[in-house]
C-alpha positions in Angstrom: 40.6 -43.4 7.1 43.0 -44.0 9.4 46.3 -46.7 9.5 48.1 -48.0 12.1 51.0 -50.4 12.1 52.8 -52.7 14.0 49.6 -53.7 16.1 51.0 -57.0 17.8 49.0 -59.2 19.5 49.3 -63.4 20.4 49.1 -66.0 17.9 45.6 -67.3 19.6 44.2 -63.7 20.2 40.6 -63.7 19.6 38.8 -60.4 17.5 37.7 -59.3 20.4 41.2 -58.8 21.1 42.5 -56.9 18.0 39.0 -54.3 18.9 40.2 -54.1 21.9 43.8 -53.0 20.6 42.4 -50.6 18.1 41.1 -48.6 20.7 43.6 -49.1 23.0 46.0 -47.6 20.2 43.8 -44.7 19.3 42.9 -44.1 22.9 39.1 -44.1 21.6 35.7 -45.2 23.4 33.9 -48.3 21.0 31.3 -45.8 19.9 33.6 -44.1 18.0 34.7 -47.1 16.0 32.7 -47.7 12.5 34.9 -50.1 11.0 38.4 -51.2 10.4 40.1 -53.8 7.8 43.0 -55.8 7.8 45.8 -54.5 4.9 49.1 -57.0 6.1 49.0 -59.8 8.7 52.4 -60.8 8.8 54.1 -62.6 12.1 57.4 -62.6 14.1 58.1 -66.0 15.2 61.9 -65.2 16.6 60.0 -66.5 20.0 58.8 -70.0 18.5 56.6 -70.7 22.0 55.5 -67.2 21.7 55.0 -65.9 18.0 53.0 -62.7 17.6 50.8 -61.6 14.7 51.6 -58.2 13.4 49.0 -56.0 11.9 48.6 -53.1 9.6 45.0 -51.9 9.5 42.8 -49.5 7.9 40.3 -47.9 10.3 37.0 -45.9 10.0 36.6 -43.3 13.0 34.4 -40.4 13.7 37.5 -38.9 15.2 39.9 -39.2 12.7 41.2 -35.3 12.7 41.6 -35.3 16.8 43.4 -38.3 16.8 45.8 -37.3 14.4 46.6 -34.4 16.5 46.7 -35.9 19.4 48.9 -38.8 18.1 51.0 -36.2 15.9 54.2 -37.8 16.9 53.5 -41.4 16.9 55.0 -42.4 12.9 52.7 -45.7 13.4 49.2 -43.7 13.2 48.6 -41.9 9.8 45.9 -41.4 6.9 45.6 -44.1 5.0 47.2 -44.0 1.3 45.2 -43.3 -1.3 46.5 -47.8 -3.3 43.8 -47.3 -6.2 45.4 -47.6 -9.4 45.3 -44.2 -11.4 45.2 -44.5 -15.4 47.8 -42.6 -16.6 46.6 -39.4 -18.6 44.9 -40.4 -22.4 44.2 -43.4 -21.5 40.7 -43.6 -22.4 41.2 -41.3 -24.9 42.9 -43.6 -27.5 40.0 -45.7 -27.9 39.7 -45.5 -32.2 42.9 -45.4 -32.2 44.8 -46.6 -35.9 43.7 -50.2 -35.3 46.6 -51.0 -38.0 48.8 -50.2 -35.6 47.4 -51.4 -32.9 50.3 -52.2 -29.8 51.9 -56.0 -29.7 52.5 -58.0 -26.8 55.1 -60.8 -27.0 54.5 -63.5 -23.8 51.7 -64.1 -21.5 53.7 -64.8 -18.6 53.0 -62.2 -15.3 54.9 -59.3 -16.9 52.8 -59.9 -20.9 49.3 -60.5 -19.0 49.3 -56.8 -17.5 50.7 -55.2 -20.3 47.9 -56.5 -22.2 45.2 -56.1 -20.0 46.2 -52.4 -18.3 46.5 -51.6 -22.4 42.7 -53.2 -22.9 41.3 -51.3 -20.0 42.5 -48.0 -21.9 41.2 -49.2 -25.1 43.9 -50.1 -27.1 43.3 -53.3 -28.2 46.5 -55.1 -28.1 47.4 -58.0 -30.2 49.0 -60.8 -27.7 51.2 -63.3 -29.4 52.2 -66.3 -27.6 54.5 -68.8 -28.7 53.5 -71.9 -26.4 50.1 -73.2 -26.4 46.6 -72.4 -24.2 47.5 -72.8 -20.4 45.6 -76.1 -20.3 46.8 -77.6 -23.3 50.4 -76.5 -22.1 49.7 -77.9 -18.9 48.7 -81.4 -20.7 52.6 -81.3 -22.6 54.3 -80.3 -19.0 52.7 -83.0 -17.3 53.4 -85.7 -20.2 57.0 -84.8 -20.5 57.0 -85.2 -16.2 55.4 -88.9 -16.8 56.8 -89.7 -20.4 59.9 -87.9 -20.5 58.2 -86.7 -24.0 59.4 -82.9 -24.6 57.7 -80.1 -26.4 60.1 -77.4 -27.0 57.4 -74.5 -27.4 55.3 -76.1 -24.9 56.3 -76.7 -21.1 57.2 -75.1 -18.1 58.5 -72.2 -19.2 56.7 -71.8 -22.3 53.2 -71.1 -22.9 50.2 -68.7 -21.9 51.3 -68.5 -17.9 54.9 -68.3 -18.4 57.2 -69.8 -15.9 55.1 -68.7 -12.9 52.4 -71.2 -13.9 54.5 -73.9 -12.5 55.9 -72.4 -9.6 55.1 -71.8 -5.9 52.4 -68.9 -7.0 54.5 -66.2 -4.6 52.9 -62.6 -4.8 55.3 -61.0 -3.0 58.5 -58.7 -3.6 61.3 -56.3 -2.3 60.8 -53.5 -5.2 59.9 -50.1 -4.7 56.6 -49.6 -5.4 55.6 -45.8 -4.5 52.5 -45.7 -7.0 51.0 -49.1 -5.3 50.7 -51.1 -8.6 51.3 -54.1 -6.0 47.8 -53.3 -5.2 46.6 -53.4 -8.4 48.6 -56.6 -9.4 47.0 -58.4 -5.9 43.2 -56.9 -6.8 43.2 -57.9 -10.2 44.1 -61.4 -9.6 41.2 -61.5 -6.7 39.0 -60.7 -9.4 39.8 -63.2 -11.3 40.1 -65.7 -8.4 42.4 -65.7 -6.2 41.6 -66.1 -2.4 40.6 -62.8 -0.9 43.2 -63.6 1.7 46.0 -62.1 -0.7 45.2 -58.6 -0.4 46.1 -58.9 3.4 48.9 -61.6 4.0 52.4 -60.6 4.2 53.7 -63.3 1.8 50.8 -63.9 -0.4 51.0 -67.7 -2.7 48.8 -68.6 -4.9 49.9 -72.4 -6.3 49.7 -73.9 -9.8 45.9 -75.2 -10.4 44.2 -71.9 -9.2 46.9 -70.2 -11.1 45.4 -71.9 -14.3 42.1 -70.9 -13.6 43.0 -67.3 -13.5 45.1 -67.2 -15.9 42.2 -68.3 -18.3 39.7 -65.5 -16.3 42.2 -62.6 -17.4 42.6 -64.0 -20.9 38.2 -63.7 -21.1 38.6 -60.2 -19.9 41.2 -58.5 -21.9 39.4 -60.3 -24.8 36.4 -58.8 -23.9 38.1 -55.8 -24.3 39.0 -55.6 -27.9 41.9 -57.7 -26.9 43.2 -60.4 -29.4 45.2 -63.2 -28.4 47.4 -65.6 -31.0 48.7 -68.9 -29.6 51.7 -71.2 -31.3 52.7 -67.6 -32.9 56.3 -67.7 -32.5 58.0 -64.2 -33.4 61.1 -64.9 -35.4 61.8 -61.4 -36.5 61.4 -57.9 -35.9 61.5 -54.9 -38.5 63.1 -52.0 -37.8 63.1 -49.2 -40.1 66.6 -46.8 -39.8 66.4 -43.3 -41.1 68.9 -40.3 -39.9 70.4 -42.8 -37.5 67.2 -43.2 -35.5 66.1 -47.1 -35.5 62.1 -47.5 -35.4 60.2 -51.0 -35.2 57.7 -50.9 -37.8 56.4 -55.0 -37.1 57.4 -58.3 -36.3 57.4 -61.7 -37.9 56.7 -64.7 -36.6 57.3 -68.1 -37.9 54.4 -68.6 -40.1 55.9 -66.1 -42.6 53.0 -63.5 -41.5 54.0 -59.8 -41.0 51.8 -57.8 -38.5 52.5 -54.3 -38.8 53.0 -51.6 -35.7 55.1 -49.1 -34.0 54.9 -50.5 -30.6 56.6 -54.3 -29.9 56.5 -55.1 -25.8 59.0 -58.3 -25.5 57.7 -59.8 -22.4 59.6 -62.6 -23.7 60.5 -64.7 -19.9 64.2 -65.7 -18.8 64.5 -68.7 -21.0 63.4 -67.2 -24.8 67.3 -68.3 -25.8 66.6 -68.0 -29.5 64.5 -64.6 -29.2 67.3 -63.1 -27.3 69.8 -64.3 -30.4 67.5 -63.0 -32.9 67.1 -59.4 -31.2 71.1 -59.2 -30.6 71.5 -60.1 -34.8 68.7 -57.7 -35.2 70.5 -54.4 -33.7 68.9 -54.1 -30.2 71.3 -53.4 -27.7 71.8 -56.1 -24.7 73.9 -56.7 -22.1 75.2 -59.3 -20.0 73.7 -59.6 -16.4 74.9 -62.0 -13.2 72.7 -64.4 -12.2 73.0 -67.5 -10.1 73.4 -71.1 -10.3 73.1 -74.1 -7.8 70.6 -77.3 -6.6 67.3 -77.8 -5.8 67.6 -79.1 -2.2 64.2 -81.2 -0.4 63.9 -81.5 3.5 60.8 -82.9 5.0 58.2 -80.2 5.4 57.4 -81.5 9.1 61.3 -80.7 10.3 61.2 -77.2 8.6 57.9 -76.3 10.5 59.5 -77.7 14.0 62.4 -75.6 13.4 60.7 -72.5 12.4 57.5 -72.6 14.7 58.9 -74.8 17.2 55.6 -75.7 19.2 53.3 -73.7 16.8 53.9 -76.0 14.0 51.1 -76.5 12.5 49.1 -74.2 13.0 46.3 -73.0 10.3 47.5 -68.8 10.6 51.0 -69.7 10.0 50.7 -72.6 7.5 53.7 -74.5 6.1 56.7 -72.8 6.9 59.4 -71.2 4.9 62.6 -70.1 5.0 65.8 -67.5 3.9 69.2 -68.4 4.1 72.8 -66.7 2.8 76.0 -67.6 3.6 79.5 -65.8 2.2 81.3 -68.3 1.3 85.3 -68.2 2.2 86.2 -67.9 -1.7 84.2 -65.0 -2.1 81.0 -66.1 -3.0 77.9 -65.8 -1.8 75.4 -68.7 -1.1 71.6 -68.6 -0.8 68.0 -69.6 -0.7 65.5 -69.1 -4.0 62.4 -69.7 -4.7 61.9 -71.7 -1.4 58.5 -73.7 -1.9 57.0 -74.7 1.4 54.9 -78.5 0.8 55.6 -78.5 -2.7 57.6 -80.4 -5.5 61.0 -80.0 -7.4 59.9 -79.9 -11.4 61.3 -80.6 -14.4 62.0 -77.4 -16.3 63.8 -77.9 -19.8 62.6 -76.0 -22.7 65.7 -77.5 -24.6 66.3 -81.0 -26.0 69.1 -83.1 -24.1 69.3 -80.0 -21.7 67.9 -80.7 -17.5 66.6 -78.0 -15.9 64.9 -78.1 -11.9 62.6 -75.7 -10.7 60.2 -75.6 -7.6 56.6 -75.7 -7.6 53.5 -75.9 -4.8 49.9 -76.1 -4.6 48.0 -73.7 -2.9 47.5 -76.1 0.0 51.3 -76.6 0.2 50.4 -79.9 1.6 53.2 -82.4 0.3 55.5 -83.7 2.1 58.7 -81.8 1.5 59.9 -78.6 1.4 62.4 -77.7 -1.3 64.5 -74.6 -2.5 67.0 -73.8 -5.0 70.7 -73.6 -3.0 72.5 -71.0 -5.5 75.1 -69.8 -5.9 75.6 -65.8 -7.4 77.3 -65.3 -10.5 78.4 -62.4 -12.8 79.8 -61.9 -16.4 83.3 -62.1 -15.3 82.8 -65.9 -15.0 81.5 -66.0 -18.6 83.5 -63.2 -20.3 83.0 -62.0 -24.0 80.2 -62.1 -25.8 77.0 -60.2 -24.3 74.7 -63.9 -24.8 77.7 -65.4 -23.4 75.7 -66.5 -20.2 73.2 -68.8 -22.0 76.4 -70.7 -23.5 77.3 -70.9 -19.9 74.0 -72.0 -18.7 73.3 -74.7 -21.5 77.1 -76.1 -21.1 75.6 -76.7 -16.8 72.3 -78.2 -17.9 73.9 -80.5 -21.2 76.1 -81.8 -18.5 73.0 -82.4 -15.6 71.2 -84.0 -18.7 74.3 -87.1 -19.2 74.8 -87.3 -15.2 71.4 -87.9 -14.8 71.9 -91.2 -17.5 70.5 -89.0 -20.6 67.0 -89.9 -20.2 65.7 -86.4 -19.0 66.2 -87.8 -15.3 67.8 -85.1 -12.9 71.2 -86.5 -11.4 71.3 -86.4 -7.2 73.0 -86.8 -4.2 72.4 -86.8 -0.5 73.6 -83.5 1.2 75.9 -85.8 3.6 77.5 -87.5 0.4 77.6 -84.0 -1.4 79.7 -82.0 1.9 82.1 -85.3 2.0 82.7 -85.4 -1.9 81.4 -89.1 -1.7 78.5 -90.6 -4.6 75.4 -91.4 -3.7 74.4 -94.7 -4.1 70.2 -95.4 -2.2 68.4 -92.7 -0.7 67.5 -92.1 3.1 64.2 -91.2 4.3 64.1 -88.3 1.9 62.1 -89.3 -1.3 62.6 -86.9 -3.8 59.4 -85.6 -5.9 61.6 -84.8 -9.0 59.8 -86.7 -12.6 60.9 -88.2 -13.8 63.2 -89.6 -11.6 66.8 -88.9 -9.8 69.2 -90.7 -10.8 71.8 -90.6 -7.4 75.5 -90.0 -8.6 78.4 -87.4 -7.5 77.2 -83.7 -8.0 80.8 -82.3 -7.9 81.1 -82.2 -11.6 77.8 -80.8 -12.2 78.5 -77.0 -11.5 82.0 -75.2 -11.7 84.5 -75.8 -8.8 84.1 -72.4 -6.6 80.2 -73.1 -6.6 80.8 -76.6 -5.3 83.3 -75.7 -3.0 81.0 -72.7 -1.8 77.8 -74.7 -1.3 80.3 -77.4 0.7 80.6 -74.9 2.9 77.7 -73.4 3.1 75.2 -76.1 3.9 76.5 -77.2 7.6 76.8 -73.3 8.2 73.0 -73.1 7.1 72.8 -75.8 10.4 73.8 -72.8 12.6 70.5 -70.8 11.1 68.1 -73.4 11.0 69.0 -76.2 13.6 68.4 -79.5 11.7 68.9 -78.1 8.1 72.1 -80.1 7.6 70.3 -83.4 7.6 72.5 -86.2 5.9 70.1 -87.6 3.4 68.4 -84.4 2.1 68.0 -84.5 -0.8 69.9 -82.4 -3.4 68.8 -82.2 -7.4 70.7 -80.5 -10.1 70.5 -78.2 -12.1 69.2 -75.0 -11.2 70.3 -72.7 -13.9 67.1 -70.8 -14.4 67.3 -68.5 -11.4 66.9 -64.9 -13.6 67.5 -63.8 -17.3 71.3 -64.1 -18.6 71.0 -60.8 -20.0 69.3 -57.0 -19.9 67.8 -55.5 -22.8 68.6 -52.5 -21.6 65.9 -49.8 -21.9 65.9 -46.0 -21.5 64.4 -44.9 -17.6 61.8 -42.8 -18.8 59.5 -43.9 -21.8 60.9 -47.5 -21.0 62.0 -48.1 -24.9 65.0 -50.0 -26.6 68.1 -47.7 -25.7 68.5 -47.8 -29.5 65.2 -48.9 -31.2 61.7 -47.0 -30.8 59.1 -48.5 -30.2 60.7 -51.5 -28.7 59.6 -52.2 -24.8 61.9 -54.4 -23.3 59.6 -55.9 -19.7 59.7 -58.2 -17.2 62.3 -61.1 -16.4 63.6 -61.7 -19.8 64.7 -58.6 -20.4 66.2 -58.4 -17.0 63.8 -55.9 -15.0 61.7 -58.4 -12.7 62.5 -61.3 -10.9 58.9 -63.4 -9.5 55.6 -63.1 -10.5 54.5 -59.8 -8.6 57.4 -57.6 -9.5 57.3 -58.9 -13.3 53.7 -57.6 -13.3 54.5 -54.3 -11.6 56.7 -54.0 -14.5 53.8 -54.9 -17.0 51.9 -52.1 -15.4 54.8 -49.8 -16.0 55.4 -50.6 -19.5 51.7 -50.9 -20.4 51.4 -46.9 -19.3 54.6 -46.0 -21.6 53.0 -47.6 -24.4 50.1 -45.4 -23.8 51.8 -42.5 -23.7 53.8 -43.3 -26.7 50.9 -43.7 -28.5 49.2 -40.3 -27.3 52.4 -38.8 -28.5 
């Protein structure tokens, strides 16, 4: 099998066309062509009138050898990798295993889902305990608080079985390093329990909130299938750790029933916003460390003048779908101002997992057919703004959202302001022909209090510099919603780089976003992967 990459051809080709430029690229008569299949479709629209699809594809040839020597020197033309996921050695050789002992899983977010189901493809029978409720029955809390401002504290959007990517955009993609192609794995596993086929092949794959559910709920069947065992409202309130000669082992946890379940291996796949599990592991021993993160609005254009800026006359069009976008700007004071989580068609959410705490987020269907666009504006931060104590950051964060939570009239509605209003330092009083989609509601006021001053003075700055990227994107009555604290995890559980345990407990597994090694959905299940396979090997041990 053969790849080649960066095949270019028109928006409106037809297939005829891309055959054509197969063997146009290989040099090769049509006989010669068995098959070929798409493996990334991405597209350059830098030329709005005249965007081009780019294509990396997998093709079947009788003259596979010749053309490799013949095409020697062209770095575009090469075998095709070998992206099937390997076990890792012992896998299926633990099956029987001590089932005493068998390995714990803490959070069914992204990150918790693949620990637990690469572990039940080995045969090891993990025990998943999840502190939020069902994905459906968590989905009937998030959407109550939404109409009824009626909070459940272990049940929203970011806890229960899901995690925080439940209610989000659905966005498969990632800049890690993935030499071993678990991205693969990630992307086929979710087909299988399905997602559109298309995600195998797109260059920035989305899945969207209700089909996310579904899956969600597919994968749960399977790993249970599997000898799995899953444990809803089981909140873990403690860990044992057993010391001896100055080596600290975890030997079970505790959750708040009272119950003890007994093992050697604890994965915390705990999610950025697991505040009080993050206290109870720094009181318990386990070494963490402050991390930056960032801090900023949620900000809500209309969809329509995003596309017309992007795609220019091409907005619209079905292959290119609603459009989205990246921006950064480096602020005069220092700091550095960006784009995150940018959900094309979607809706800016209510996120608190805390009482008397306001939290945005940003979420889309898979259709990504509502009227506005909206990202989070942040702004990066690092310890030295919140010095001290390694939890210091969540202090930090729930000081930012307590405040949101009174500017926004301390009914769980998010305070607002119109860009124009926010750059001038003036309070908004009536929205323009924005209409937000934050539920509650926004309550329109003066943002400048709402973050600390170098953030407000950075994002001043930074949104009629974001007109000189995107022409239009300083629009006087966009929308902006605070706050967005939320962005990435506070802190790092740090863990060693080669069997992926506690720097100072055994046993322990620090993954995914919480403990500060993922950031999305894809890369927090790459790291699931990861951690699942150094479980098994700790176990062979």
């Amino acid at each position: 099998m053969l790849r080649i990459n960066e095949l270019k051809l028109p928006l409106d080709h037809t297939e005829d066309a891309l055959t054509a430029a197969i063997l146009g690229r290989l040099g090769i008569g049509k006989d010669s062509l068995r098959a070929y299949s798409v493996f990334k479709r991405s597209y350059d629209a830098r030329k709005r009138s005249a965007i081009l699809l780019i294509y990396s594809l997998d093709v079947d040839t009788a003259e596979e050898a010749a053309i490799l020597a013949r095409l020697k020197h062209d770095m575009h033309v090469l075998p095709a990798p070998d992206t099937s996921y390997k076990y890792v050695a012992g896998g299926e050789q633990l099956q029987g295993h001590d089932s005493n002992k068998r390995p714990v899983v803490v959070g069914t977010g992204p990150c918790g889902l693949f620990v637990a189901l690469v572990l039940a493809q080995m045969g090891l029978r993990p025990l998943i305990l999840e502190r939020g409720k069902e994905v459906r029955e968590r989905t009937v809390d998030t959407f109550g608080f939404w109409r009824k401002r009626k909070l459940n504290t272990e049940s929203n959007v970011q806890f229960g079985e899901g995690g925080a990517g439940t209610f989000s955009d659905g966005k498969l993609y990632s800049q890690i390093k993935d030499p071993r192609h678990y991205g693969r794995k990630v992307l086929t596993e979710f087909v299988k329990a399905g997602a559109p086929e298309e995600i195998m092949y797109v260059s920035k794959p989305h899945i969207g909130t209700f089909r996310l559910v579904k899956m969600v709920e597919q994968m749960r069947e399977n790993i249970i299938a599997l000898g799995g065992e899953y444990r809803f409202s089981s909140k873990v309130t403690d860990i044992e750790v057993e010391e001896k000669d100055g080596v600290r082992q975890v030997r079970g946890v505790v959750l708040a029933s009272g119950e003890h379940i007994a093992t050697d291996h604890v994965v915390m796949a705990i999610g950025h916003s697991a505040r009080d599990t993050f206290e109870m592991l720094y009181e318990r021993g386990v070494y963490i460390e402050a991390k930056p993160f960032s801090i900023g609005f949620r900000v809500e254009h209309p969809q329509s003048l995003i596309d017309v800026c992007r795609f220019g006359p091409n907005a619209g069009n079905k292959i290119l779908g609603a459009a989205d976008y990246k921006l950064v700007h480096h602020a005069t004071n220092g700091r550095s101002v960006y784009s995150f989580c940018m959900c094309p068609g979607g809706t800016v959410v209510a996120a608190s997992s805390e009482e008397g705490r306001v939290v945005t987020n940003g979420m889309s269907q898979y259709s990504r057919n509502e009227r506005n666009a909206n990202s989070a504006i942040v702004v990066g931060i690092t310890p030295d703004d919140y010095p001290g104590h390694p939890l210091a950051g969540i202090a930090f964060q729930r000081k930012l959202e307590e405040g949101a939570f009174a500017l926004g009239g301390g009914t769980y509605d998010a305070p607002g302001q119109l860009m124009g209003d926010f750059v001038r330092g003036v309070a908004s009083t009536e929205f323009g022909s924005v209409a937000p989609s934050f539920k509650p509601a926004v309550h329109l006021t003066d943002l400048a209090t709402a973050l600390p001053e170098y953030a407000i003075s950075a994002m001043r700055e930074a949104f009629p510099a974001f007109d000189k990227q995107i022409k239009g994107y300083y629009k006087e009555d966009a929308v902006l919603t605070g706050v967005e604290t939320r962005t990435s995890s506070p802190i790092r559980i740090k863990r060693n780089d080669g069997d992926l345990q506690s720097l100072n407990t055994r046993g322990l597994f620090p993954a995914g976003e919480g403990a500060g090694y993922a950031g999305g959905i894809l890369s927090a299940a790459v790291d699931g992967i990861r951690v699942a396979e150094a479980v098994a090997l700790s176990m062979a041990d």
